[in-house]
C-alpha positions in Angstrom: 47.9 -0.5 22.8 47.5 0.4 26.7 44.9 3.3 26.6 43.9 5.4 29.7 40.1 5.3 31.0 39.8 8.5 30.0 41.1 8.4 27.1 38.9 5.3 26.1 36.1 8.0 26.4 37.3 10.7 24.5 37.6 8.1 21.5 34.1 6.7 21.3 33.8 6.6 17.7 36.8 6.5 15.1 36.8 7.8 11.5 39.6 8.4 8.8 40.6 12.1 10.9 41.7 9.7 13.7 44.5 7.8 11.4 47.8 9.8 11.9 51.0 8.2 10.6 53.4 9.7 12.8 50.9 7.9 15.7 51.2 4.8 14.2 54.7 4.8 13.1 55.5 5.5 16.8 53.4 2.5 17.7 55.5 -0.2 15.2 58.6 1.6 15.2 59.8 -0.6 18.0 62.2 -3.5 18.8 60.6 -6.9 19.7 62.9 -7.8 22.8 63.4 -11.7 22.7 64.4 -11.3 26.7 60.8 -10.7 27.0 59.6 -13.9 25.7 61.4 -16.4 27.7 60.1 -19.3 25.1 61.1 -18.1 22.1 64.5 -19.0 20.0 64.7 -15.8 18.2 63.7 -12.6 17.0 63.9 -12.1 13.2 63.1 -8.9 11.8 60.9 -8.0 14.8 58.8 -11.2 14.4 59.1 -13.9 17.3 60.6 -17.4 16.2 59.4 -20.2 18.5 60.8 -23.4 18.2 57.7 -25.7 18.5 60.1 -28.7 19.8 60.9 -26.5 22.3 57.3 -25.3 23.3 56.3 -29.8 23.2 58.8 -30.0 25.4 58.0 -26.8 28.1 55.6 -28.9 30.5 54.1 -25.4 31.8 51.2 -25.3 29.1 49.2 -22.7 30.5 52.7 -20.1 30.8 53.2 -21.1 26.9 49.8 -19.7 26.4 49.9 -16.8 28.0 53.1 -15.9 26.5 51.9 -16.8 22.9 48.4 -14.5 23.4 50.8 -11.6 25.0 52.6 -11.8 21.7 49.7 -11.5 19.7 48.2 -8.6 21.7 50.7 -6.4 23.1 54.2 -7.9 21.2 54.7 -8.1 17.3 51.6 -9.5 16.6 52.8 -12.4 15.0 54.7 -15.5 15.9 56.3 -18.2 13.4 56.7 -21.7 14.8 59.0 -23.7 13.1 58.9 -27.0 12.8 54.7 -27.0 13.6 54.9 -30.5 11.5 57.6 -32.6 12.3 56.3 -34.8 9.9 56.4 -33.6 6.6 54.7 -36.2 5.2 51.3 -35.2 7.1 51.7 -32.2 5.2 52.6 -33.6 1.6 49.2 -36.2 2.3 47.2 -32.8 2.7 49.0 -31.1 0.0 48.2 -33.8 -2.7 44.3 -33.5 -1.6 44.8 -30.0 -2.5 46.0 -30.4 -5.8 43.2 -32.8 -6.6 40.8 -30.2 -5.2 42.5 -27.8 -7.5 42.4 -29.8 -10.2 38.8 -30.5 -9.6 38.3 -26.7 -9.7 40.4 -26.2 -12.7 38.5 -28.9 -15.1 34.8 -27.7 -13.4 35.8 -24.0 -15.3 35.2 -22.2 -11.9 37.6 -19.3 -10.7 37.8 -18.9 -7.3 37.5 -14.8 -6.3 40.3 -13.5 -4.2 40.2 -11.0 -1.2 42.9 -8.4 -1.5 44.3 -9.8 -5.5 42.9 -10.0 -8.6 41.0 -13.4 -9.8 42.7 -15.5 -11.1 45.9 -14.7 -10.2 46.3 -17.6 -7.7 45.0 -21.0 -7.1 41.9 -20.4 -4.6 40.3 -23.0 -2.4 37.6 -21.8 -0.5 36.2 -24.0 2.5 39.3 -26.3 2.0 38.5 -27.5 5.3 35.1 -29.6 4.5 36.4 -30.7 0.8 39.4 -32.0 2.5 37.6 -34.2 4.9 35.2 -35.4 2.7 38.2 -36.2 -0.1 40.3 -38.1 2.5 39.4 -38.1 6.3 42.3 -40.0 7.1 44.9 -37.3 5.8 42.2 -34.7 7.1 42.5 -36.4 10.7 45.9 -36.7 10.4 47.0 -33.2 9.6 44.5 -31.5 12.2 45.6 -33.3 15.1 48.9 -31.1 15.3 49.1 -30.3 18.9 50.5 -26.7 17.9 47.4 -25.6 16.2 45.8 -26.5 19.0 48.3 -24.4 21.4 48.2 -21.6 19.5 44.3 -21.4 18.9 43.7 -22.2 22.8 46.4 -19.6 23.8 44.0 -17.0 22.3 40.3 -18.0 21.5 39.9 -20.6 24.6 38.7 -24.1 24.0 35.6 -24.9 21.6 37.0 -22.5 18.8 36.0 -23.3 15.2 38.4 -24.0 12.2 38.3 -22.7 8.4 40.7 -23.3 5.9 41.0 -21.8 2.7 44.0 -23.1 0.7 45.8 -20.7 -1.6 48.4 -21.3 -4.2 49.8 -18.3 -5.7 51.8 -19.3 -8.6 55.3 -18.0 -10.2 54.7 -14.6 -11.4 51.5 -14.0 -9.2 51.5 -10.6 -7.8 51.0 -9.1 -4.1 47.8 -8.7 -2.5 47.0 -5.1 -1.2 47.9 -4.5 2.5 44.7 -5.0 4.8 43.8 -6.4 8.1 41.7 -9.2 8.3 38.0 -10.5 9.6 36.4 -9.2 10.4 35.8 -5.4 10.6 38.7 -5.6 7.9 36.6 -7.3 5.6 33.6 -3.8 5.7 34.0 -0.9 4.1 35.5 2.3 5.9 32.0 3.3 5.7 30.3 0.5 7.8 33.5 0.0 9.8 33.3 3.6 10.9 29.9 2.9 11.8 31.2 0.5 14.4 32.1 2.2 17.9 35.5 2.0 19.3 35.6 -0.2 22.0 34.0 -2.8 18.6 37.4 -2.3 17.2 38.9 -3.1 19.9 37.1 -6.2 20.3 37.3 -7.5 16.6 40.9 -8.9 16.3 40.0 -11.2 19.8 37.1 -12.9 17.7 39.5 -14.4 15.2 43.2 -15.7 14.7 44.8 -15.7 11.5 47.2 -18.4 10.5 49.3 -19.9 7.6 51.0 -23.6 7.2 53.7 -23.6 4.7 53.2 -27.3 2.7 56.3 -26.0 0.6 59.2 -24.5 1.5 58.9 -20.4 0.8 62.0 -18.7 0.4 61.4 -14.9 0.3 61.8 -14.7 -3.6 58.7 -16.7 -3.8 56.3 -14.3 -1.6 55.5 -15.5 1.8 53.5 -12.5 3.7 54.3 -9.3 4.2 53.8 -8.4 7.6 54.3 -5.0 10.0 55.4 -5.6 13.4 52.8 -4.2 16.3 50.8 -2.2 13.5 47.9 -4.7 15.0 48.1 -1.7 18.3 47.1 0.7 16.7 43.4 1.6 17.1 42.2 2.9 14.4 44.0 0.6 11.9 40.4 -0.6 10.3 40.1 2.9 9.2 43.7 3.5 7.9 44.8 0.4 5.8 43.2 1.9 2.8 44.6 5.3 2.7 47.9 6.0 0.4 50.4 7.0 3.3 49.8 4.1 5.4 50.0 1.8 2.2 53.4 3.6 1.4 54.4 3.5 4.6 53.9 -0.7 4.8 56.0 -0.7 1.3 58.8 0.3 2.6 59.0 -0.9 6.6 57.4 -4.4 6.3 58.8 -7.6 7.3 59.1 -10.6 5.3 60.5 -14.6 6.2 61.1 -17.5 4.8 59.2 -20.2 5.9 60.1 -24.3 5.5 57.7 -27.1 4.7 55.9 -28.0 7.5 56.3 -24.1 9.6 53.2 -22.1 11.1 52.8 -18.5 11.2 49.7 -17.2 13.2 49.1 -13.8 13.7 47.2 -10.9 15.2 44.1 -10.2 12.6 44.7 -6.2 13.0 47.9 -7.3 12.1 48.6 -5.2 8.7 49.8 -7.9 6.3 49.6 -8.9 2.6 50.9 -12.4 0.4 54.0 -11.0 -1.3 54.9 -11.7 -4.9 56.1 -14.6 -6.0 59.2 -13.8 -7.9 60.5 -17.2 -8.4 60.7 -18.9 -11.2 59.3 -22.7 -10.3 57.5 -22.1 -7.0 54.0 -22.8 -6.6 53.6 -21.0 -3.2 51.3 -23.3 -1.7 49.7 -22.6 1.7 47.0 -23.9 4.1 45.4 -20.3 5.6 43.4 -20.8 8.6 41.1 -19.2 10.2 40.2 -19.6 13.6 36.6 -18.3 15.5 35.8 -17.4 19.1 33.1 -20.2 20.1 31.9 -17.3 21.2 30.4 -15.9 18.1 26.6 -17.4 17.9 23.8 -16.1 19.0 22.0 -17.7 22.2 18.9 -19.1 19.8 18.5 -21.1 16.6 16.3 -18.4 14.8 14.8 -18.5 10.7 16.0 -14.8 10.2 14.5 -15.9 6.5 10.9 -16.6 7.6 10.7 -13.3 9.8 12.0 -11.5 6.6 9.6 -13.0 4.9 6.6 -12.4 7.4 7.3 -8.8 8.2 8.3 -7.8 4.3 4.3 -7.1 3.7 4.2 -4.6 7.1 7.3 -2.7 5.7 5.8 -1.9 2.7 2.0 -1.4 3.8 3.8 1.5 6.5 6.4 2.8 4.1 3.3 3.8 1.9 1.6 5.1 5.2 3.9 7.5 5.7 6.9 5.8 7.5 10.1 7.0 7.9 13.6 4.9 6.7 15.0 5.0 10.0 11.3 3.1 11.3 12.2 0.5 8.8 15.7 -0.1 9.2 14.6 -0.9 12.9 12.6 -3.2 12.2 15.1 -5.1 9.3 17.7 -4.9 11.8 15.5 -6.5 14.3 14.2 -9.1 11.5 16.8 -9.8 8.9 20.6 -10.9 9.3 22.7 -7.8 9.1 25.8 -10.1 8.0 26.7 -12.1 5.4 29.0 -14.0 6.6 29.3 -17.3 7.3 28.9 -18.1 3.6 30.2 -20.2 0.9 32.2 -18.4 -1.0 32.4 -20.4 -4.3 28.7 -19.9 -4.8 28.2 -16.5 -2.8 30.9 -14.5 -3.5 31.4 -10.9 -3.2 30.5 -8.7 -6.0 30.6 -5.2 -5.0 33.3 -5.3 -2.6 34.6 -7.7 -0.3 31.1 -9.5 1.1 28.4 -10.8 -0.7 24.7 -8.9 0.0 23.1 -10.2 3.8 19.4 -10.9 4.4 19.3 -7.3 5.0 20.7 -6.2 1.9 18.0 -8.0 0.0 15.5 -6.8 1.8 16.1 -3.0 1.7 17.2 -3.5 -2.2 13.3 -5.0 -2.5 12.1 -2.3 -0.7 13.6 0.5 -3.3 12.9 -1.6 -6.1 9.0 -2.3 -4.9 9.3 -5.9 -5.6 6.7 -8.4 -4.7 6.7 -10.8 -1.5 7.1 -13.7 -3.7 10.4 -12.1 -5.4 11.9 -11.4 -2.4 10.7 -14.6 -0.9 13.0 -16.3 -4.1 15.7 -14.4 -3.6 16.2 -15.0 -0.1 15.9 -18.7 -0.6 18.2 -18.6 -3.4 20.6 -16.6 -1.3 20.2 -19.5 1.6 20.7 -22.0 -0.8 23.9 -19.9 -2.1 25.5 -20.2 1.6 25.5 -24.0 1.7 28.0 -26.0 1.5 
């Protein structure tokens, strides 16, 4: 959404008063022009189609690119590229890793917890990624050498961005998740989000890229996602997936499209989406979900947050009972403790209260109410490290 300077300045901070659905429905009630995208093959239901033969074959790389990012900022939001995997065998060699992974899973008694759905509903793979390279590099090697992938994460993270892959099978009769955006401010609560300044919100949705390979083919009756055209423009979308009108409002307007074995969608993170329900009657909905990271999103410095939290923990408490304030203290976890909790791994660490598991910082204010030792917070953050492995 093209905002003024001045009105970049009125809107420092955003909270639920800002989300107005006459605003928004301005914003995605719009047609997606294929003239404007001289590389694409179609427009289907406002989404852009690309034919990835077509996009091999285009020689200018870098005007791909910048069309493909200005589709995902300021255009629908999301593009589908058919024909990602010529080879459909690639994606059946991945695909049968899956299902042992699943398998694997399934015999092992573990449930893997789903964001947006209930548990249990679908097949869940978290960290798909590492288990299918260490299961079989070959079809791992194989599969993640698509050049397409690589256009479409290039076109807009920029070289040196990092992978995940969490594979999700949601079975016949598995219902639809919940419409949200995405990692990561969609991942907080309106609370914390709120908490966030604007021009953060702004920023979140260039940190990551959201993306989906179809290893089956999805007609609509079996659920591939919902999506809402340019609802990734509007600003203050972190604040407004959750409340009923907007929610209503994706009901009725979204966009859904069947996808072939061996197609890629990728789209905007603000992008308000949600898995559909599978309504078929024999189609395990099997997809490769991928999420790709900024190499931008480190800090400068290798630092044992854990060991600081550890060493200071004493000096909160001695100060606290001095006479401290809260504020003085959440200064000085802020400065000492990690304030996220993500990356993690999400079969051992997984949310309980919400949709993130407790941070370093969590822990330690929760020690500080509950007056426990050093050594008991000195377990628990270990066992929380040991929790985030993989």
């Amino acid at each position: 959404m093209q905002m003024s300077f001045t009105s970049v300045h009125r809107r420092a901070w955003l909270s639920e008063r800002d989300c107005d659905l006459a605003e928004f429905r301005e914003l995605v009630e719009r047609t997606t022009d294929l003239a404007d995208y001289p590389y694409a093959s179609a427009v289907e239901r406002d989404v852009l189609v690309y034919d990835s033969d077509r996009l091999r074959g285009a020689g200018d790389d870098r005007a791909v690119r910048a069309e493909l990012a200005r589709a995902l900022s300021d255009g629908p939001g999301i593009v589908v590229l058919k024909g990602a995997f010529p080879d459909r065998g690639v994606v059946d060699r991945l695909s049968a890793v899956f299902d042992a992974l699943i398998a694997e899973q399934r015999a092992s008694g573990a449930t893997a917890g789903d964001h947006f759905a209930k548990p249990g509903a679908n097949d869940r793979v978290w960290n798909a990624l590492e288990k299918a390279a260490l299961h079989d590099p070959e079809a791992f090697a194989d599969y993640y050498a698509n050049d397409i992938l690589a256009l479409v994460s290039t076109a807009w993270l920029g070289p040196g961005y990092q992978v995940t892959s969490q594979v999700n099978v949601v079975n016949p009769g598995g219902a639809a998740q919940s419409v949200h955006r995405d990692y990561h401010l969609g991942f907080l609560s309106d609370e914390v989000a709120a908490a966030y300044p604007a021009h953060v919100h702004r920023l979140s949705p260039v940190l990551t890229l959201q993306g989906a390979v179809a290893h089956c083919d999805m007609p609509v009756e079996s659920g591939p996602t919902m999506y809402l055209p340019h609802s990734q423009t509007y600003e203050p979308g972190y604040l407004a997936w959750r409340l009923p009108e907007f929610q209503e409002y994706f009901e009725t307007r979204h966009a859904q499209l069947p996808l072939a074995k061996g197609d890629a969608a990728f789209f905007n993170p603000a992008l308000f989406h949600a898995a559909g329900t599978n309504r078929s009657a024999d189609i395990r909905r099997m997809a490769n979900l991928l999420q790709v990271s900024s190499a931008f999103g480190r800090a400068m410095e290798t630092v044992d947050r854990e060991a600081i939290a550890n060493g200071v923990y004493p000096v909160l408490v001695k100060r606290l009972g001095e006479g401290a304030d809260d504020a003085w203290a959440a200064r000085v976890i802020a400065a000492s403790a990690e304030g996220y909790p993500f990356p993690t791994n999400l079969d051992s660490d997984p949310p309980v209260d919400g949709l993130a598991p407790p941070s370093q910082a969590d822990v330690v204010r929760r020690a500080l109410r509950e007056a426990w030792t050093p050594e008991a917070l000195r377990d628990e953050l270990r066992a929380g490290a040991e929790r985030r492995q993989s």
